[in-house]
C-alpha positions in Angstrom: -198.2 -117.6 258.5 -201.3 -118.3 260.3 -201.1 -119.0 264.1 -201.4 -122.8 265.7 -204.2 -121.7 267.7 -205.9 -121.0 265.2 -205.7 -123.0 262.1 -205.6 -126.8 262.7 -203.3 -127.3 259.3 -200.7 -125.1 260.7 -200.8 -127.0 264.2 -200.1 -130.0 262.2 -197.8 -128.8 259.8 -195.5 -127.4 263.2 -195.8 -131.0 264.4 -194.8 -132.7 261.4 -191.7 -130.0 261.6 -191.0 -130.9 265.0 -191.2 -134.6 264.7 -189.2 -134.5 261.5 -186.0 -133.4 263.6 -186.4 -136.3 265.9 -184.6 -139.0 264.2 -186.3 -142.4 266.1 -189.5 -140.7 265.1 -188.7 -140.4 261.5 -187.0 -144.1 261.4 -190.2 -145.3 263.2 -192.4 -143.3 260.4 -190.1 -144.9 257.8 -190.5 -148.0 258.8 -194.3 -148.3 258.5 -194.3 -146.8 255.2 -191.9 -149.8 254.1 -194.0 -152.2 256.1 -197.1 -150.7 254.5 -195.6 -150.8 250.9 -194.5 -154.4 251.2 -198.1 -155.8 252.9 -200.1 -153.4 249.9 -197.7 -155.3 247.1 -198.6 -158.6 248.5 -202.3 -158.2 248.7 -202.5 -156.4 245.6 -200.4 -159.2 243.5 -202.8 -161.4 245.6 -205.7 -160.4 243.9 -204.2 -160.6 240.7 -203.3 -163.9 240.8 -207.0 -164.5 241.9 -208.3 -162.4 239.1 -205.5 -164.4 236.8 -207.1 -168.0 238.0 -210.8 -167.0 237.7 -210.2 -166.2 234.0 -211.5 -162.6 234.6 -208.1 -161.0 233.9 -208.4 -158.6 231.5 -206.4 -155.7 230.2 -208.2 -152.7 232.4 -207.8 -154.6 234.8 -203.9 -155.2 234.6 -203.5 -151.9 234.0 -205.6 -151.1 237.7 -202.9 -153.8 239.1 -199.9 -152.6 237.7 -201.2 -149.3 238.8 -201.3 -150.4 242.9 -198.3 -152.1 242.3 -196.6 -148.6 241.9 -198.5 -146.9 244.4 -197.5 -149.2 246.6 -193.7 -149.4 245.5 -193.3 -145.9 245.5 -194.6 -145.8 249.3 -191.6 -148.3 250.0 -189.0 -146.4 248.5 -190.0 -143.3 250.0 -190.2 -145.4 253.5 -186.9 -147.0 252.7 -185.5 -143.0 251.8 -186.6 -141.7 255.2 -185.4 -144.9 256.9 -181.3 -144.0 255.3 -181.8 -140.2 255.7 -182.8 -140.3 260.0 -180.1 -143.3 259.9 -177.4 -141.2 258.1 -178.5 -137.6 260.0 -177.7 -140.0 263.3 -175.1 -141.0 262.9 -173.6 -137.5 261.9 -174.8 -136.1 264.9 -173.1 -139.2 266.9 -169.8 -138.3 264.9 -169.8 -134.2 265.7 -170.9 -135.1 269.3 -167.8 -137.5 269.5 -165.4 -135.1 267.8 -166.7 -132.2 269.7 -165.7 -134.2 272.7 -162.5 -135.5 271.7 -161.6 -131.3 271.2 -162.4 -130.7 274.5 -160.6 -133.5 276.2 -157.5 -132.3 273.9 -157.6 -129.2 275.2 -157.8 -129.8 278.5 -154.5 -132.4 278.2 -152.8 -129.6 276.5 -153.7 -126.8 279.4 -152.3 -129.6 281.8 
């Protein structure tokens, strides 16, 4: 593997690694892709609508449409994907923490 110093896509690609196991940051990063999937539906079933009015609506072009709308849907499911996945690795982390704990203080009651 080539070093960070040297090769910019391997700087980025041990960034994207380390951001990935902070869970806000992945939540955060989820979140715009679901905001960006919901505003790039709207303004592409915008134009349509506008096309559809202006009588200039033909089947190219609903295929173009139809072919945003996806783009744009699949963008908000993966958003909506990381969104579960950081909110589901949290809250096992919480759990382990919280069990790990509870051990401890079991322990120590049982020593006493």
């Amino acid at each position: 593997m080539a070093e960070p110093k040297r090769d910019p896509a391997a700087g980025a690609a041990l960034g994207a690694l380390s951001a990935a196991k902070n869970r806000k940051i992945m939540t955060a990063v989820g979140a715009a892709l679901i905001a960006v999937g919901i505003a790039g539906m709207v303004i592409v079933g915008s134009q349509a609508v506008k096309a559809i009015q202006n009588e200039n609506f033909g089947i190219a072009q609903g295929k173009y449409f139809q072919l945003e709308q996806y783009v744009f849907m699949f963008v908000l499911i993966g958003g909506l994907g990381l969104v579960i996945y950081s909110q589901v690795s949290a809250q096992r982390e919480k759990a382990k923490r919280r069990e790990s704990q509870n051990n401890r203080n079991n322990k120590s009651t049982d020593a006493a």
